[in-house]
N, C-alpha and C positions, 0 to 999 in steps of 0.2 A: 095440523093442529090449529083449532080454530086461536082467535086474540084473546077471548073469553079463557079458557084451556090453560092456552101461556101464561097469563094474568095466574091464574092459580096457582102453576107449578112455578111461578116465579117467587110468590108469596111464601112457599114453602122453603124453597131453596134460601132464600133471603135469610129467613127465620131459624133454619139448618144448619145453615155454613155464611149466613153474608157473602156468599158466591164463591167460596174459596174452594178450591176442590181438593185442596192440602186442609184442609180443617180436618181434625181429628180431637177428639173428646177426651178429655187427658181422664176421666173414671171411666169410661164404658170402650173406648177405642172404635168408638163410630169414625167412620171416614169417610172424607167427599163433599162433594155438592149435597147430597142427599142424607148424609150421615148412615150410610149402611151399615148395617152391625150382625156379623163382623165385615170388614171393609172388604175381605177376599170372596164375597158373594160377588162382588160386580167384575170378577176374571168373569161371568159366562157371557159380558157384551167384548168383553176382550184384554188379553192380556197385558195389556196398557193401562188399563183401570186405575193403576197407582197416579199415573203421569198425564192421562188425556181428559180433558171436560166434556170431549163429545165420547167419549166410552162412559164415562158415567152417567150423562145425560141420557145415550143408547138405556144403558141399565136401570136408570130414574123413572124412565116414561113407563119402560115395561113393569117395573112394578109398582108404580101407581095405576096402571088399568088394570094390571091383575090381583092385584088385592083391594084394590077401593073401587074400580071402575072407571077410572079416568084423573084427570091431576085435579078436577075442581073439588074432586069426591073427596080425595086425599087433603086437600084445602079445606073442608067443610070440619071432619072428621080432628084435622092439626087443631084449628080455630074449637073445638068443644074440648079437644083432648090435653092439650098444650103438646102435643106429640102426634106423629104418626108411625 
């Protein structure tokens, strides 16, 4: 991932969780780094997902390229949306 890339999905994570991977959304029950909703989509980077930053991150990257096209995309998109 280029530094550009990081810089993106960092910005989002920040704004997500402030890097917590215990963050959880006390109305929605978004969970994570990433605020997955619901937070048991990210068993499919692995079943640790509750307790690992790099299984959510595994899970974060992939769906920022697969729904936006990349983490800046998902950056762009947070920054218009106040959400992604």
């Amino acid at each position: 991932m280029s530094s550009a890339q990081y810089s993106c999905l960092s910005n989002v994570v920040y704004r997500e969780s402030s890097w917590d991977p215990f963050a959880t959304n006390s109305s929605s029950g978004a969970y994570g780094l990433f605020q997955a909703l619901p937070g048991s989509k990210m068993e499919s980077a692995g079943s640790d997902w509750r307790t690992n930053p790099l299984t959510q991150m595994r899970w974060g990257i992939s769906y920022m390229n697969s729904r936006y096209g990349s983490p800046c995309d998902a950056w762009y998109f947070w920054q218009k949306n106040g959400w992604y």
